[in-house]
N, C-alpha and C positions, 0 to 999 in steps of 0.2 A: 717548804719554801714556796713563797708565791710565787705565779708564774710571771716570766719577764717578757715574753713574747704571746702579743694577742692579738687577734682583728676586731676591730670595734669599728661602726659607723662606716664598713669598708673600707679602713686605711688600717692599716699591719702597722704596730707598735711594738718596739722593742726598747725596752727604760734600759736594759742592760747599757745598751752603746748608744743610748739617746737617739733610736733613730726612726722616722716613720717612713714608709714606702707602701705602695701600692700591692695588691694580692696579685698574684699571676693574671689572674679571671678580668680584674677592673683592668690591667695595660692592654691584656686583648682585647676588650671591647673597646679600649679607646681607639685603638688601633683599625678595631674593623668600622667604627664610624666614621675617623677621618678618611680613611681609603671608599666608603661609600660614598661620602661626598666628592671626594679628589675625580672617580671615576663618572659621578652622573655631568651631565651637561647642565642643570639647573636644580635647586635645593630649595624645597616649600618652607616656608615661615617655621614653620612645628620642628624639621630636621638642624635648622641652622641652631633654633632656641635648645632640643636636647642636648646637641654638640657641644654647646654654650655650657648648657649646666654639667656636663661630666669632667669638662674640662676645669672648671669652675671648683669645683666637688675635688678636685686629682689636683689639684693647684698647689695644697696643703703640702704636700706628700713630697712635691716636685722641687727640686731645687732649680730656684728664680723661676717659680712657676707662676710666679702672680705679674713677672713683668711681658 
């Protein structure tokens, strides 16, 4: 039987129950990037743009993550 549950492209797929979510690993770095920024006092071009795109990238996975 093929398998029903896979990580591809860093988003965990599971056809079984139709559902995609995030790996452990990708919520913790999201996690530790919003809390890097939350704590500096100012956030260079380069940190605001990665934030952007992980956030971006983990949208998929998120319910109403694209609003």
């Amino acid at each position: 039987m093929p398998s029903q549950r896979f990580v591809h492209l860093g988003l965990c797929f599971n056809t079984a129950d139709g559902v995609v979510s995030l790996p452990a690993k990708r919520k913790e770095d999201v996690t530790r990037q919003v809390l890097e920024l939350e704590d500096a006092n100012e956030a260079s071009p380069r940190q605001l743009a990665r934030l952007i795109g992980t956030l971006q990238a983990a949208a998929e996975a998120l319910p109403l993550g694209r609003l």
